[in-house]
C-alpha positions as CSV (number, residue, x, y, z in Angstrom):
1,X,-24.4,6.5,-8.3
2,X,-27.4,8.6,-8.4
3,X,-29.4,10.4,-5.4
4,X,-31.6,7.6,-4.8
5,X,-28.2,5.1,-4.7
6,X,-29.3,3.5,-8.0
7,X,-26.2,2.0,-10.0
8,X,-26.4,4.3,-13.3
9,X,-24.4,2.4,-15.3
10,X,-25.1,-1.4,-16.7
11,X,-24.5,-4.1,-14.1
12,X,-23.6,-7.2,-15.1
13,X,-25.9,-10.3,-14.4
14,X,-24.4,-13.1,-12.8
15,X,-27.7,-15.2,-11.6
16,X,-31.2,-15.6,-12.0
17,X,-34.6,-16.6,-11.0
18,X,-37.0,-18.7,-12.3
19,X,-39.0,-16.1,-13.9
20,X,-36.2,-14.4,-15.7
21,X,-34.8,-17.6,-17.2
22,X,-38.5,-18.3,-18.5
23,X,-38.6,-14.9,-20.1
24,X,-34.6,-15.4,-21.4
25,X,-35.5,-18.4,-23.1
26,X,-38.9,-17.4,-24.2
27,X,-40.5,-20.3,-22.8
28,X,-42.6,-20.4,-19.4
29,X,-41.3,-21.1,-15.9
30,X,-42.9,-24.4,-15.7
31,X,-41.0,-25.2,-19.2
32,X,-37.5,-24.5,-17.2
33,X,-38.3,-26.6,-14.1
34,X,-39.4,-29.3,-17.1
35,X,-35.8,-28.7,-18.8
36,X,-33.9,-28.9,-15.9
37,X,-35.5,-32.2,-14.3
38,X,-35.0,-33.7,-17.9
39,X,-31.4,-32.8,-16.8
40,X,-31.2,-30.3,-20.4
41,X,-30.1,-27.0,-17.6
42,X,-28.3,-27.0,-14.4
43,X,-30.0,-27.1,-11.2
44,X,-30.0,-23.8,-10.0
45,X,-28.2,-22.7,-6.8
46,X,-30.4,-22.2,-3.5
47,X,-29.6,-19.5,-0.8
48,X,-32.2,-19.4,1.7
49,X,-35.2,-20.4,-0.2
50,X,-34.1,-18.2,-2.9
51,X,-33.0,-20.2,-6.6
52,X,-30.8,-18.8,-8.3
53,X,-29.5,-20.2,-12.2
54,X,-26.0,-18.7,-13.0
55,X,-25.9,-17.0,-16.0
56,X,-22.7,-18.9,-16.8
57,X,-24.5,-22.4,-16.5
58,X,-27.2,-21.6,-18.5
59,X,-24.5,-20.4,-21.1
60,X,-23.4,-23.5,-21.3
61,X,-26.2,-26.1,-21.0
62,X,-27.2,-24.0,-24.0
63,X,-23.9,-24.4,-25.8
64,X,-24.2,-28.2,-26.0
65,X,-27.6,-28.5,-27.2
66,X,-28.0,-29.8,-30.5
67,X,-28.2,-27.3,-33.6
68,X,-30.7,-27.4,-36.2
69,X,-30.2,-29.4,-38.9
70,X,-31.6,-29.5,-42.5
71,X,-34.6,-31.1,-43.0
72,X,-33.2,-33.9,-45.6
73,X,-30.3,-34.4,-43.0
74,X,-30.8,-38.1,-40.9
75,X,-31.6,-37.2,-36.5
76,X,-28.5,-38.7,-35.3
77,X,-29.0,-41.7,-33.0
78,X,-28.2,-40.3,-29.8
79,X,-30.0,-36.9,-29.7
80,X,-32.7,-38.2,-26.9
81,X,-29.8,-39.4,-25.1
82,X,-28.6,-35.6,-24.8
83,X,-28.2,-34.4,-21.2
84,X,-26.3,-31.4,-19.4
85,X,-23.9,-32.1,-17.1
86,X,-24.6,-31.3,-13.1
């Protein structure tokens, strides 16, 4: 640790608000709360008032959303049905 008590060394993230999803994914915070009501991410965790995504969860969601596909390639039939688990 430094003087000031500041970790000098990379610490590992485990969680996340809103904001820093947003700017993970590029997109905008209302754009998350829209992906996660469309059940596409997890809910995130609440302590206090405080929400908090897991890294982990996010990881995941993301895993199991469809890849692109070439353009002369058919959508398959169930894409829209394509949900994250809870």
């Amino acid at each position: 640790m430094t003087a000031r008590g500041f970790i000098d060394r990379p610490v590992p993230r485990i969680g996340m608000r809103i904001n820093d999803v947003a700017l993970s994914l590029g997109v905008s915070p209302n754009t998350i709360l829209k992906l996660v009501e469309e059940g596409r991410l997890p809910r995130p965790r609440v302590w206090n008032r405080t929400k908090i995504w897991r890294v982990a969860e996010i990881d995941a969601a993301l895993a199991e959303w469809p890849t692109d596909r070439p353009v002369d390639e058919p959508e398959p039939e169930d894409l829209e049905e394509w949900r994250a688990e809870a």
